[in-house]
N, C-alpha and C positions, 0 to 999 in steps of 0.2 A: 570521506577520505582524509586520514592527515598527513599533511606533508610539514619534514622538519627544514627548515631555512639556515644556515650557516651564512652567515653578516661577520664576513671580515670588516672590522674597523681600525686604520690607521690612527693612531690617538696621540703617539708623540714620534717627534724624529727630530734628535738635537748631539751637537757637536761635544766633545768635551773638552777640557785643555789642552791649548797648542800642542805641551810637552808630550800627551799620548794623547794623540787626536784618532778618534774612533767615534763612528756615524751611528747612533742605536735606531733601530725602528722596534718598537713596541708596538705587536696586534692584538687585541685581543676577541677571542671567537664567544659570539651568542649565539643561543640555541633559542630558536624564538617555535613554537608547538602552535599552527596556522589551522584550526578545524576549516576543510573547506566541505560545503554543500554540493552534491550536485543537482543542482535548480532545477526544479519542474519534474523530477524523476520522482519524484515523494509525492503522494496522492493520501492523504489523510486528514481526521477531524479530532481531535480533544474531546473527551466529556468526563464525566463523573465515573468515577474508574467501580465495575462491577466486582461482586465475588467470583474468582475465579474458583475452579473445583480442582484439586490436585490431580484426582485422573487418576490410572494405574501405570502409565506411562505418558513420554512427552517426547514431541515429533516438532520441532522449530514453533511455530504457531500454535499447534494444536494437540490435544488434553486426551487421551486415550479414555473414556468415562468407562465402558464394558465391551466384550466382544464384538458387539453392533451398535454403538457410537462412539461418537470422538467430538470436541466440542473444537470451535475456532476463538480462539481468548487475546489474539495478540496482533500485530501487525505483520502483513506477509511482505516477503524480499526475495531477491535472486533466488535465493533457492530453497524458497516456498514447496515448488513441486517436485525435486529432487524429496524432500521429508517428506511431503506426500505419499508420493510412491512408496517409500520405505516403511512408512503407517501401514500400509495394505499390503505390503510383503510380510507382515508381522501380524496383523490383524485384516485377513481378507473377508471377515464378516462382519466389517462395519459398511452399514448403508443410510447412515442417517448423521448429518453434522449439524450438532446444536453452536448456535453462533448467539454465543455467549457476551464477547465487548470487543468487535470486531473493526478499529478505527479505521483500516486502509491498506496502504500499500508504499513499499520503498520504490518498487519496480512496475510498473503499469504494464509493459510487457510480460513480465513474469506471471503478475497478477492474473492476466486473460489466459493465459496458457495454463496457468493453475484450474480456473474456472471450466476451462473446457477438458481438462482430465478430469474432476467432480464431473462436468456434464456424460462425459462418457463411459465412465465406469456407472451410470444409474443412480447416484448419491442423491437421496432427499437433503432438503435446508429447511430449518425449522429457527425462529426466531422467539424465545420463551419469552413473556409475561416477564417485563422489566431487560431483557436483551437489546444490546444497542450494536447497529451497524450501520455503518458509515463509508462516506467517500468510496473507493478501490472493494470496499466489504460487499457493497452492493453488487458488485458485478459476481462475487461470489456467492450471495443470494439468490442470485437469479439463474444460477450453475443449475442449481434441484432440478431431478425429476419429477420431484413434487416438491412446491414451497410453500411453507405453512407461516403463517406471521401471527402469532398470538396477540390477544387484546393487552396494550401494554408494551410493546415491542416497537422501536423505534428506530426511523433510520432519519440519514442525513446524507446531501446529492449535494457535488458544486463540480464547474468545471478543472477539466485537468489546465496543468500548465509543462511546458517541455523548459527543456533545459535552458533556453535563454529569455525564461519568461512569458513567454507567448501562451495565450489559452486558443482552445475549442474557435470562439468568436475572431477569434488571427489568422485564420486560415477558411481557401474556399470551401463552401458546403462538401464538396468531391473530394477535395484535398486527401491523400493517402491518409494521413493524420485523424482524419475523419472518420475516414470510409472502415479505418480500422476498427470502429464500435459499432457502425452499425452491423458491420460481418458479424461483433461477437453477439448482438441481441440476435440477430435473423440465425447464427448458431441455436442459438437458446430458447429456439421457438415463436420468434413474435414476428407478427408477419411487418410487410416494409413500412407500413404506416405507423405502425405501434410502434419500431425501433426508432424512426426519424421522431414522434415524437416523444419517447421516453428521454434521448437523447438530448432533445432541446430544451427536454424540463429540466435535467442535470445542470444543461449551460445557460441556463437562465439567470445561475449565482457565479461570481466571478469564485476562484479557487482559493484565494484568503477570506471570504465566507462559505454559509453553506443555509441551504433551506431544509429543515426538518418536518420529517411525516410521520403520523401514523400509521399503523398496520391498516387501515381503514383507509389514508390518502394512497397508501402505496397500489393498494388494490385497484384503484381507478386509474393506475397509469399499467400494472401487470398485470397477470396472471397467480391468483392464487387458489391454492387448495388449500 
């Protein structure tokens, strides 16, 4: 969000000669351009930036490749699932998202409601040989009908943080804030054990790090085909 600040400043106020005595006040107005963040609402990871493929169309995030895929290249936001939808109104014979260099998420809630329309239109997730997904990416990893992670395919987990800072570990285990991820893994097939601890492997790194896996570490905490 940027917001612009208007800083009236009084800078002189003086008299002039008695004979025409007149009061000047002198203001002058700065325009000061204040980027502000908002905190904890952004879920993402940096890395070494992959080739993207131009695609034969482009939907917010994601790369139209042919009739039957679409690749994920970018970071999703508010209205991540809004261009979803409109992907599949355009091309409703895509059923396979290659998640190409997938850092995260502006919007965490956005992000799971993304996930769970991938879950419910049947959409595979495939992770290519050299594919990197991360933070918020993963929960749209885990969307697939089927999830495939090739040898060479890389993700990255750390706790979320909410808008005044606070992570996962700030809140009780129950905590709505919580309970809001495990509803979205036990969505996405895993049963209550596997979502409680897939979850605490995420919150295991505070949200300004992150602990990285292979397609190989991934497998021992999900489900893959």
């Amino acid at each position: 969000m940027r917001r612009i600040l208007s800083l009236l400043m009084p800078l002189l106020a003086f008299t002039a000669s008695p004979v025409a005595a007149r009061d000047f006040v002198v203001t002058e107005t700065v325009y000061e351009t204040v980027v502000v963040e908002p905190a904890g609402s952004d879920r993402f990871v940096s890395a070494a930036p992959a080739a993207i493929p131009a695609g034969i169309a482009s939907f917010g995030p994601f790369r139209v490749l042919d009739p039957g895929r679409a690749a994920l290249v970018d970071v999703t936001d508010t209205s991540s699932p809004a261009q979803f939808e409109a992907m599949l109104r355009a091309y409703p014979g895509i059923s396979l998202i290659e998640m190409i260099d997938c850092p995260g998420t502006e919007d965490d809630r956005a992000n799971l409601k993304l996930g769970r329309m991938i879950h419910a239109r049947g959409l595979s997730t495939h992770v290519p040989d050299g594919g990197s997904v991360r933070s918020g990416g993963v929960e749209l990893f885990l969307a697939g009908k089927s999830r495939i992670a090739d040898p060479g395919a890389e993700f990255a987990v750390h706790s979320w943080a909410d808008e005044d800072g606070l992570e996962a570990r700030d809140y009780p285990a129950d905590a709505p804030e919580n309970r809001a991820y495990i509803a979205y893994y036990r969505d996405m097939g895993m049963s209550e054990p596997e979502a409680r601890n897939f979850y605490a492997m995420t919150n295991s790194v505070p949200n300004d790090d992150a602990r990285w896996l292979t397609a190989a570490d991934m497998g021992q905490w999900v489900h893959l085909d």
